[in-house]
C-alpha positions in Angstrom: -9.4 -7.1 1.2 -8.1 -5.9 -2.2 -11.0 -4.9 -3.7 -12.1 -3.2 -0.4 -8.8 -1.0 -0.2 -9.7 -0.1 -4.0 -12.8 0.8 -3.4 -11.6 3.1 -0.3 -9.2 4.7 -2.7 -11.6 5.5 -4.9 -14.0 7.3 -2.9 -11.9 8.7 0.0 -8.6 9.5 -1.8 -8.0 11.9 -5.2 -7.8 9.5 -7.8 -3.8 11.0 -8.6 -2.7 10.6 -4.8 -0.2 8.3 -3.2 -2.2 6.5 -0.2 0.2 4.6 2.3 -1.9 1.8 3.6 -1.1 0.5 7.3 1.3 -3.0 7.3 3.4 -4.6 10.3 7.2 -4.1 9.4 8.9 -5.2 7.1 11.7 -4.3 4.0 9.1 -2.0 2.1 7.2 0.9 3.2 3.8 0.5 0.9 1.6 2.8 -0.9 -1.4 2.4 -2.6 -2.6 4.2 -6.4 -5.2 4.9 -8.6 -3.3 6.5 -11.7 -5.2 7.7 -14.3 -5.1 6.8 -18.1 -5.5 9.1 -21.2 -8.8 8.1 -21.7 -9.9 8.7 -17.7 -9.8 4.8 -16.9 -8.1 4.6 -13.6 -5.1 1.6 -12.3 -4.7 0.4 -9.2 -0.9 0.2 -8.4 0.7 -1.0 -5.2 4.0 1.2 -4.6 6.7 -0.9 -2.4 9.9 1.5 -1.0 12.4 0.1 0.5 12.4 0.9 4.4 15.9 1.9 4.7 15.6 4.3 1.5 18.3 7.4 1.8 17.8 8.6 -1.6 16.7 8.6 -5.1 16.1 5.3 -6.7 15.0 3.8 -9.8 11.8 2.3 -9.8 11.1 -1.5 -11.3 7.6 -1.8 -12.6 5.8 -4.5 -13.5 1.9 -4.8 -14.7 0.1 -8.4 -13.8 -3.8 -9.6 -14.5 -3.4 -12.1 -11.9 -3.5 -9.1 -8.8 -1.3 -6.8 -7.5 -1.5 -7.7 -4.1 -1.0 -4.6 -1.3 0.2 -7.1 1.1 4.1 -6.4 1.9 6.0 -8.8 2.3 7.3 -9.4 5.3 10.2 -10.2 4.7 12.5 -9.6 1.0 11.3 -12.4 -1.4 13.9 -14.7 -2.5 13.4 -14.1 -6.0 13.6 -9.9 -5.2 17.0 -10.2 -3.3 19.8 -10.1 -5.8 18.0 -7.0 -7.4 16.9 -5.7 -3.8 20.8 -5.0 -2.8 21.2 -2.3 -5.2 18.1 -0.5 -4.3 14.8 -0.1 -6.1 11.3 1.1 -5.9 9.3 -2.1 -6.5 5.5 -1.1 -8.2 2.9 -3.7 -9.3 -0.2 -2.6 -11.2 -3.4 -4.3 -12.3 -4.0 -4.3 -15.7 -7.2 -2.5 -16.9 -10.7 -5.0 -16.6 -8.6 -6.9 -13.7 -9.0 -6.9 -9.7 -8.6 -3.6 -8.5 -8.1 -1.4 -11.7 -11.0 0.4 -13.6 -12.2 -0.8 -17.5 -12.5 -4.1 -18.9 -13.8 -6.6 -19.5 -10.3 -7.9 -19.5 -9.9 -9.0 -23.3 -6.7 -10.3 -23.5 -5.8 -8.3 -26.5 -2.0 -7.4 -27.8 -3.2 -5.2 -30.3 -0.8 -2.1 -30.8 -3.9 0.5 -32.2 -3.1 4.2 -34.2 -4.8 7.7 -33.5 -4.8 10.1 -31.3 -7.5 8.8 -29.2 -5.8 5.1 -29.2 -5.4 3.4 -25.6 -3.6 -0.2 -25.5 -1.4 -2.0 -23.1 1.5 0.4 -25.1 -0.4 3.7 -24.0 -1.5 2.0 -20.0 2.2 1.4 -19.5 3.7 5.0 -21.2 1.1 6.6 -19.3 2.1 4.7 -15.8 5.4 5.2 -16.3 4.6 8.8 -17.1 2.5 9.6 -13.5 5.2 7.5 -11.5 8.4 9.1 -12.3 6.4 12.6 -11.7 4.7 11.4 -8.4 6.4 8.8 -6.8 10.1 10.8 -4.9 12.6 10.5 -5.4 13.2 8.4 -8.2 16.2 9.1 -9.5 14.0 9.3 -13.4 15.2 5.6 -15.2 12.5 2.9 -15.0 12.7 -0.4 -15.8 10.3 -3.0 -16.6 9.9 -6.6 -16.2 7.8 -9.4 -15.4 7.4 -13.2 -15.9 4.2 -14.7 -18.2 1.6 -12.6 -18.8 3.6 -9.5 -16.8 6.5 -10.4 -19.0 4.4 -9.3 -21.9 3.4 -6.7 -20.4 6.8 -5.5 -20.3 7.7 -6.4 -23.7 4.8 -4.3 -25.2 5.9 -1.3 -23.8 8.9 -1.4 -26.3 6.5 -0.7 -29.2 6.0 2.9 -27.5 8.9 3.3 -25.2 8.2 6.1 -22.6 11.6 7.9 -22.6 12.4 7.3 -18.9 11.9 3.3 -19.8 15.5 2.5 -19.4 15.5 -1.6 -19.1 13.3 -4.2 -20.1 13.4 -7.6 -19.1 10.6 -9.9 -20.7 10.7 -12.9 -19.2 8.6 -15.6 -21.2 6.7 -13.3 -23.1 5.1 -13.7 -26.5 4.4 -12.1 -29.9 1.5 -14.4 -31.8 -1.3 -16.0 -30.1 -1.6 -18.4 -33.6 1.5 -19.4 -34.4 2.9 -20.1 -31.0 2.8 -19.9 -26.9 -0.2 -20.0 -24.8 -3.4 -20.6 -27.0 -1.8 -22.3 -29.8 1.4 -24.5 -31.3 1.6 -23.6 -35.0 -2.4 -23.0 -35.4 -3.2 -26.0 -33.2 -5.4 -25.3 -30.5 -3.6 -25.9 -27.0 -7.1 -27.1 -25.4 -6.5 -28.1 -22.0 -4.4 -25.1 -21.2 -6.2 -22.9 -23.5 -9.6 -23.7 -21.1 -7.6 -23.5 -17.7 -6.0 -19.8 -18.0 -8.5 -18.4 -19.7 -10.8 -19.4 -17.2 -8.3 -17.6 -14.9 -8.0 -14.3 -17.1 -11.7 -14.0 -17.9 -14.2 -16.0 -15.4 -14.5 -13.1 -12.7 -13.1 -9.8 -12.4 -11.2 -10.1 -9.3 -10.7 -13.3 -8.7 -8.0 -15.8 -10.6 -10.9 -18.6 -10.8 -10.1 -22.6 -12.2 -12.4 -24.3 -13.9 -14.8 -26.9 -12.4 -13.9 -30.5 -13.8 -16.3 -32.6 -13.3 -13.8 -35.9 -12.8 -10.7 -36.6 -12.0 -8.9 -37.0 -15.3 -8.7 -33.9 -17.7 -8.4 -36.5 -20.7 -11.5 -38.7 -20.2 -13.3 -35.2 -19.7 -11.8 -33.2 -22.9 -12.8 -36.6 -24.9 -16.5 -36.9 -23.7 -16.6 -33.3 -24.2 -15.8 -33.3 -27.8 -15.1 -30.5 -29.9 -14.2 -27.1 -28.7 -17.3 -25.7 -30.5 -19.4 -28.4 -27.8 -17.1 -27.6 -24.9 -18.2 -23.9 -25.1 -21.8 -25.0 -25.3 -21.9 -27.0 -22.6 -19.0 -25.6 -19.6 -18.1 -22.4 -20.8 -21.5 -21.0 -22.1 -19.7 -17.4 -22.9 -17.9 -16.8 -20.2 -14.4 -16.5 -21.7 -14.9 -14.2 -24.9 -11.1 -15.2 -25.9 -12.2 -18.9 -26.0 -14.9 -18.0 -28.6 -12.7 -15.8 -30.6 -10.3 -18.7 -31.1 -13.5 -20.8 -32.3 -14.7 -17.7 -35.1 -11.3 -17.6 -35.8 -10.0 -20.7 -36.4 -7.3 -19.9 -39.0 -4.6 -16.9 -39.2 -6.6 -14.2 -40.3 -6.6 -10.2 -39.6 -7.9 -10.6 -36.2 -5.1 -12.8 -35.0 -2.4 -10.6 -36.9 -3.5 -7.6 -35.5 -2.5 -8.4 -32.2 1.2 -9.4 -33.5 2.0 -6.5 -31.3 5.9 -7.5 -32.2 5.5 -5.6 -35.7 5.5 -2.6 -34.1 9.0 -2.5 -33.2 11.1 -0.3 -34.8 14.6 0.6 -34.0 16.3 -1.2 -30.8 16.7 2.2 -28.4 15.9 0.4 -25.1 17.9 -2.4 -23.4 16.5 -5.8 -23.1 17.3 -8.7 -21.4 14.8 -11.5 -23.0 14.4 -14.8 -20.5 13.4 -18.4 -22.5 13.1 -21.1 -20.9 13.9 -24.2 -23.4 11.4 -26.1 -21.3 9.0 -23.5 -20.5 5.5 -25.3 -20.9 4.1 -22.2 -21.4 5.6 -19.7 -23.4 9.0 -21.0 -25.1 8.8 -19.3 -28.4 8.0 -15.4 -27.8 10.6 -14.2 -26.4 12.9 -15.8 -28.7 11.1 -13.9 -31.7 11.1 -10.8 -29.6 14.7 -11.3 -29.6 15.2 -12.0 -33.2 12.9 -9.2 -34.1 15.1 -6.8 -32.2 18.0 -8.0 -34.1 16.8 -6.6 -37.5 17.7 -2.7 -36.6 19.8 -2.9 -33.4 22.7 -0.9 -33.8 23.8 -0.1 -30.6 23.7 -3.9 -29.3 20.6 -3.6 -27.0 19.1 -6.5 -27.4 20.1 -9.9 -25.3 18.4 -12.9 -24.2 19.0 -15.4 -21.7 17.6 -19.3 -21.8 18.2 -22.3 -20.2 17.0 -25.7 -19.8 13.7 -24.3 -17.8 10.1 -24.9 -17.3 7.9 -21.5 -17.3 8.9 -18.7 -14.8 11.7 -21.5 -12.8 14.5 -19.4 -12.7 12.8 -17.3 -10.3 13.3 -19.9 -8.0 16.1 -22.4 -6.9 16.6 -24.6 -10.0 18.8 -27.3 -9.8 16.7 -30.1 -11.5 15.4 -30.6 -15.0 11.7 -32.2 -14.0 13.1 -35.2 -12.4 17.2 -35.1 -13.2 19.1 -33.4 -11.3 22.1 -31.3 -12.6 24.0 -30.0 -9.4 23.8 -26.4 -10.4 21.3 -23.6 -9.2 21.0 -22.0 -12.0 18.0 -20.2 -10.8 20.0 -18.3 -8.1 22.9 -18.0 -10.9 20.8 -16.1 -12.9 18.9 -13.5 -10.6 22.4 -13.0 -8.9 24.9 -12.8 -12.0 22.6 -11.9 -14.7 19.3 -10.1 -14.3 20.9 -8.1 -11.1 24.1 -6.7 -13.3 21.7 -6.2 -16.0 19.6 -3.6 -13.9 22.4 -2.0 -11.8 24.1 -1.4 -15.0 21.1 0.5 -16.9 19.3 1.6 -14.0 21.9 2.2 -11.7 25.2 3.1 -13.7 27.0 0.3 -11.8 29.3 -2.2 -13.3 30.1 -3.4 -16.2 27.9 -2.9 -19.7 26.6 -6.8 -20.3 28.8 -8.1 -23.5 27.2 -10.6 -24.7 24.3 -11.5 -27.0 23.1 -14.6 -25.8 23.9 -16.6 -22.3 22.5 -20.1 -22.7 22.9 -23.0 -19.3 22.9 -25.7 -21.5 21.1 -28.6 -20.7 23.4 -31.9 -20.8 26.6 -30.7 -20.2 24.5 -28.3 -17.1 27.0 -25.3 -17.8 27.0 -21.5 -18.7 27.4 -20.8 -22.7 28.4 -17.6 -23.6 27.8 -16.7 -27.0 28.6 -13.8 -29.1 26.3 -14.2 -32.0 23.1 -16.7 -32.4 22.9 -18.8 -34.3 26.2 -20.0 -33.9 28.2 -19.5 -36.7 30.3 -22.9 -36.2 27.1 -24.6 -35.7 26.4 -26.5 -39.2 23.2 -28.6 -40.0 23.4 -32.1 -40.2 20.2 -34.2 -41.4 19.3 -37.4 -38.9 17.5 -39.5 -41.4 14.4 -41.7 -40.2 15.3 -45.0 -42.0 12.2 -47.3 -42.4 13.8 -50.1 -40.1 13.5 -47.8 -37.1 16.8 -46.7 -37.2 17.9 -43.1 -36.7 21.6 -42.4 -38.6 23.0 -39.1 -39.9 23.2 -38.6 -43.7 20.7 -39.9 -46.0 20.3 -43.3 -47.0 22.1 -45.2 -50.0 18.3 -45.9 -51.6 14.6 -45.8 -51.5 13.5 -47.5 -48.7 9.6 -47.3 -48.1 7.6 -46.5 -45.6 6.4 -46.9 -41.7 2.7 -46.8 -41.0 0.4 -46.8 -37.9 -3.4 -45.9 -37.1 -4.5 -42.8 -35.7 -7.5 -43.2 -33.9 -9.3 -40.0 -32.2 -11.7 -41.9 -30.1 -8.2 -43.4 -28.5 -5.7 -40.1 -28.8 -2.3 -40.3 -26.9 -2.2 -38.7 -24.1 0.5 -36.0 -23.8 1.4 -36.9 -20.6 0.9 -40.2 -17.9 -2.5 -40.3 -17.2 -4.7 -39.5 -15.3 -4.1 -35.9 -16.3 -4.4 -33.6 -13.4 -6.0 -30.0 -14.5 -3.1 -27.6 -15.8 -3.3 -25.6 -12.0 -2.9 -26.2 -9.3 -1.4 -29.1 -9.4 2.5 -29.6 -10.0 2.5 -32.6 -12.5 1.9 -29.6 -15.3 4.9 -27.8 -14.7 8.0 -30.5 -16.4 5.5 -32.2 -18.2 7.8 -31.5 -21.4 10.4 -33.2 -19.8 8.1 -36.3 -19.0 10.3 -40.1 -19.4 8.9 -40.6 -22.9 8.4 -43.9 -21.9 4.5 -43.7 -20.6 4.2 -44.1 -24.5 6.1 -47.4 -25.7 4.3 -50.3 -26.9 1.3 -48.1 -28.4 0.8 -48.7 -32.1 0.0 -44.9 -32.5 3.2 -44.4 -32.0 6.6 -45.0 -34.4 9.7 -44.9 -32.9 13.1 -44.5 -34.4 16.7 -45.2 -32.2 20.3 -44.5 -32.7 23.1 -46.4 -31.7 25.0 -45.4 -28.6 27.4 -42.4 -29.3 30.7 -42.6 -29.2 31.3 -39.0 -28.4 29.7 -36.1 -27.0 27.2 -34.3 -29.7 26.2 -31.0 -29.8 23.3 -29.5 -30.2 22.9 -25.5 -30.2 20.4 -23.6 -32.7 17.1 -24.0 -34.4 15.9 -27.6 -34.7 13.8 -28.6 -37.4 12.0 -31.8 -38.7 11.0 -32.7 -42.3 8.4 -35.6 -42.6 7.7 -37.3 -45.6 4.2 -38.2 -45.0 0.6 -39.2 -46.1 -2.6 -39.6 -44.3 -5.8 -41.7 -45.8 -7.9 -38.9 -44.5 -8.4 -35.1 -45.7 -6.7 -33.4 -42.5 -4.2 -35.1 -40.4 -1.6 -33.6 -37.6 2.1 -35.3 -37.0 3.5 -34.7 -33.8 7.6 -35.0 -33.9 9.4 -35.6 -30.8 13.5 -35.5 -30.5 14.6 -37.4 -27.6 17.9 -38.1 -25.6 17.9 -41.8 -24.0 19.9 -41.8 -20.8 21.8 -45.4 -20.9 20.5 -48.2 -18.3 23.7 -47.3 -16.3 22.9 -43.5 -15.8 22.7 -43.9 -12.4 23.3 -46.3 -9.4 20.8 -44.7 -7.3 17.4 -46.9 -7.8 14.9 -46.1 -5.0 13.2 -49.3 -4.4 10.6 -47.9 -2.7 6.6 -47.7 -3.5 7.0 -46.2 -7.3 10.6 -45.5 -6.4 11.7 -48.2 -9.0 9.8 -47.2 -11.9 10.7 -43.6 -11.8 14.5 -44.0 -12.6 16.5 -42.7 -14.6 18.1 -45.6 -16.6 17.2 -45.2 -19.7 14.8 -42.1 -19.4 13.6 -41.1 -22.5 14.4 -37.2 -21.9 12.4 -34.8 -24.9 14.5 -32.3 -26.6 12.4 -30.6 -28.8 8.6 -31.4 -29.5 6.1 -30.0 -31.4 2.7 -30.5 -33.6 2.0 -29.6 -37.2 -1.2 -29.5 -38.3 -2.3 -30.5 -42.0 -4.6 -27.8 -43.6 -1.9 -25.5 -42.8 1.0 -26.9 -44.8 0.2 -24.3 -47.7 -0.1 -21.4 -45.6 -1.8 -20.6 -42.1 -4.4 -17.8 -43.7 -6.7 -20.5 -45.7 -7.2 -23.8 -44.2 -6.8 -26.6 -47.3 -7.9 -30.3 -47.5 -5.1 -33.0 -47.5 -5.2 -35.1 -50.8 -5.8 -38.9 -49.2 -2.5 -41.1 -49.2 -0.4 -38.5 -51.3 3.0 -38.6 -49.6 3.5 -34.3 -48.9 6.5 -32.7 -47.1 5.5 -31.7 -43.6 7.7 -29.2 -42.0 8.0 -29.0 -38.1 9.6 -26.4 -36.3 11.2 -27.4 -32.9 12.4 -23.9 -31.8 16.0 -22.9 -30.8 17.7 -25.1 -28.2 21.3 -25.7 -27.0 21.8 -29.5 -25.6 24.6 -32.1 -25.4 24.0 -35.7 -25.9 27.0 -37.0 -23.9 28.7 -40.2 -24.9 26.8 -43.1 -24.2 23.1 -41.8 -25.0 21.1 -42.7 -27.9 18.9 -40.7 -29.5 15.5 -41.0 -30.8 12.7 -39.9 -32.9 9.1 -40.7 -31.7 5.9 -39.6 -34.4 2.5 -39.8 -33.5 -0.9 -37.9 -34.6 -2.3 -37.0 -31.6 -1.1 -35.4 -28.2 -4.5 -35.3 -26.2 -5.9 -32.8 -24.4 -2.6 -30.2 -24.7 -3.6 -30.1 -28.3 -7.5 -31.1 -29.6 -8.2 -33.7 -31.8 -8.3 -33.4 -35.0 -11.1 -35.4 -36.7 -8.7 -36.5 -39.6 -11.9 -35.1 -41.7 -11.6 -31.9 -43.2 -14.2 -29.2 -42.2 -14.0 -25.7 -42.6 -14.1 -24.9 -38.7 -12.2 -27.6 -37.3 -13.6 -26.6 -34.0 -17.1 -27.2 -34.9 -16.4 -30.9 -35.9 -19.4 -32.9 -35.7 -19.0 -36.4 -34.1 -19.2 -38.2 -37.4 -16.1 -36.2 -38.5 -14.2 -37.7 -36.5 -12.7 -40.8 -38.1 -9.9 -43.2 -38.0 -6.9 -43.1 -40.5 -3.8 -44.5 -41.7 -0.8 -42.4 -41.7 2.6 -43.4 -43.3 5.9 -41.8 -42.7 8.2 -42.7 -45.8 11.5 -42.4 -47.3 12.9 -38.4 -47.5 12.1 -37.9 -43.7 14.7 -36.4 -41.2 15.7 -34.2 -38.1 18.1 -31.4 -39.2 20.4 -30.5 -36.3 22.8 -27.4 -35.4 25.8 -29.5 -34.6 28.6 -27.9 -33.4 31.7 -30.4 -33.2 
């Protein structure tokens, strides 16, 4: 049906021309688009009016590859409401190369390109903005742009060329780097399993969102058989996602990735943003934090803001009340359309209200409350180091003398998985979405796997800030990844409510093993991400690991732990623990078992704020 109403557009409608397309009532009156680009390329936008519009209102825009459907509603979307009551013109576009809009093939590419003749996802959205506040009356001339995922960027690129009747921007999970963090990567280590799924989605067939045909019914005994990426393209993909190829020819940071660090391309801070992070966003948990930060650097007029919370990707666009499987009492979901995005609007698009204050609003996970802070990172917050003592011990400040070291065997013919298996595909299926929240626990007992505990706390501790983990490590191979997870344990008496039913009992939440902050590092890039360098066997090297901002209380009671491992299978592919120059074209025999060792000198540093 949506290609068919494009294709009637096209050839019975001027390509410039509003078409209203027949729908049974409903809160929106809809119209249908073909706006034209600078370089002729034509976009199929879907134009939703409120019914009961009186007068001139501002229009929200948002740009998707996953369909703009010309469907109305019929009846407001939950998720719309809060904004709905102040009154906008809703407009959803296709993205160039996708379902209904002309160009393509859809590449995927963030690239912010120079010269006159120069058309990007910058120029698509100045020159949509451009036609709709000329064509689409009455508008009262502010627009403002938002979006979740890939729509979120979408929104987020437009500040690099800001149309001047952009007025708000809210990008909501969005990203900056394709190599360092986010969707096809953590820190130059390819996200396989989710890599394969959405591209599959972005890139298998034009006008369809398509998922990829597993042949079984656990991702991880498929991904393994598979082998490398290189022989996972040969044999499944056979071309059909260009993206997936590029990250194979490019398998370290070089100009092709950086070019499309569209985030360099910001200048000064002249349009209000609200940035949305979820700290549990499966997704994309880094970008919009760097958007943020980036912003920061020349923002005189206090533009910039963002908003996180303890969330997996695109949740607070629902009713969210529980962190995967823990309930908090709170829907801070609804809290956030209702008290924050909605103001945010009415205030730059509508002139109603007050002027937001803040610089960053954070529902803090633990304590399940609203933070308000006025600068990030905090400046009470102070770093203390949690040292990784070689008993298995976990205690702040750094021990009295050398100690040694703790050592296990990383085998890739028997990775860990990185969540219980078996491992449905990333989509449809639910078990994707909290799977960074998983009970830790699927992974005690395996010797790939060092653990290190805490005592019970005899106060609350706070965490808010940039986490960050220093191993002190070795590997007997020539490449090697570590894999740092920082992890609040819920005591056995959490809770009184144990279901006995059929799984009921093994899914409590005494003593859930609740991740704070993970993350992978990958060996060849400890010099530097550009050039990809062989580890020196059984030399003990630092290994820094980022674990992004995050703003949690471990309440009085809790322990907390440390868990290191070397794999984290299919999320992240396997590295052979042999160094190659393309790690994705790994042959078999590169693939090899190895001893790693985590020694003396190793720690978690945390923003504590007492």
């Amino acid at each position: 049906m949506r290609l068919l109403a494009a294709l009637l557009i096209l050839f019975a409608a001027p390509a410039a021309s509003l078409v209203p397309a027949a729908r049974a009532q409903g809160p929106f009156v809809v119209e249908e688009a073909m706006i034209p680009m600078r370089d002729g390329v034509k976009l199929h936008t879907v134009i939703l009016r409120p019914r009961d519009q009186k007068g001139p209102l501002p229009i929200l825009f948002s740009r998707t590859p996953y369909g703009a459907s010309a469907d109305a509603p019929a009846r407001m979307p939950r998720s719309w409401a809060a904004l709905a009551r102040d009154g906008y013109i809703f407009v959803q576009q296709d993205m160039r190369g996708r379902f209904g809009s002309e160009g393509g093939p859809f590449t995927l590419s963030t690239e912010i390109k120079t010269g006159k003749k120069a058309v990007d996802e910058s120029t698509d959205a100045w020159d949509s903005i451009d036609w709709l506040v000329k064509k689409v009356k009455p508008n009262n001339g502010r627009v403002g742009m938002w979006g979740v995922s890939y729509p979120g960027l979408a929104a987020a690129i437009a500040l690099a060329r800001p149309h001047p009747a952009l007025k708000a921007v809210s990008p909501q999970a969005a990203w900056t780097d394709y190599f360092m963090n986010d969707d096809l990567h953590r820190w130059g280590a390819m996200r396989l399993t989710y890599a394969t799924d959405w591209l599959t989605i972005l890139q298998w067939q034009k006008d369809a969102n398509v998922d990829f045909a597993y042949d079984g019914i656990d991702t991880y005994d498929f991904f393994l058989k598979a082998g490398s990426p290189a022989e996972l393209e040969a044999a499944y993909i056979k071309g059909r996602l260009p993206r997936f190829t590029e990250m194979i020819e490019h398998p370290d940071y070089d100009d092709f990735w950086k070019r499309q660090r569209w985030s360099d391309k910001l200048g000064r801070t002249t349009v209000p943003t609200l940035n949305v992070a979820g700290y549990y966003d499966q997704e994309d948990p880094w970008g919009s934090w760097q958007i943020y930060y980036k912003q920061q650097q020349d923002d005189p007029g206090n533009l910039s803001q963002i908003v996180a919370g303890p969330w997996n990707h695109g949740g607070w666009r629902g009713s969210l009340s529980s962190l995967g499987r823990i309930p908090y009492g709170v829907d801070s979901g609804t809290s956030f359309r209702e008290e924050v995005e909605a103001p945010f609007f009415a205030y730059w698009l509508h002139g109603k209200g007050a002027r937001p204050d803040y610089e960053v609003k954070s529902f803090q996970s633990g304590s399940w409350t609203w933070k308000t802070y006025a600068k990030w990172p905090l400046p009470q917050a102070h770093a203390e180091r949690l040292t990784l003592r070689a008993n298995g011990s976990l205690t702040f400040g750094a021990p009295a003398g050398l100690e040694g070291c703790r050592e296990f065997v990383s085998d890739p013919a028997n990775p860990v998985p990185f969540r219980p298996r078996p491992i449905s595909p990333t989509y449809p299926r639910p078990e994707w979405q909290w799977w960074e929240a998983e009970d830790q626990r699927f992974v005690d007992g395996r010797p790939d796997v060092l653990t290190w505990v805490g005592d019970p706390l005899t106060e609350d501790l706070t965490v808010t800030g940039a986490i960050a983990a220093r191993l002190m490590a070795s590997t007997s191979g020539t490449d090697s990844d570590f894999i740092v997870k920082l992890i609040d344990v819920f005591p056995d008496g959490y809770t009184r409510d144990v279901e006995d039913a059929l799984g009921g009992y093994t899914r409590q939440l005494n003593g859930y093993q609740l991740p704070v902050a993970m993350e992978v590092r990958r060996g060849r890039y400890l010099e530097g991400f550009e050039v990809s360098r062989p580890l020196v066997p059984n030399k003990v090297v630092a290994w820094d690991v980022p674990l992004r901002d995050h703003d949690h209380v471990f309440r009085k009671g809790h322990r907390i732990m440390v868990q290191v491992q070397s794999s984290w299978f299919p999320v992240i592919d396997r590295n052979p623990q042999t160094f190659v120059p393309n790690i994705y074209k790994a042959q078999r025999g590169d693939y090899v078992k190895a001893t790693q060792r985590v020694c003396d000198g190793s720690y978690v540093e945390l923003p504590v704020v007492r």
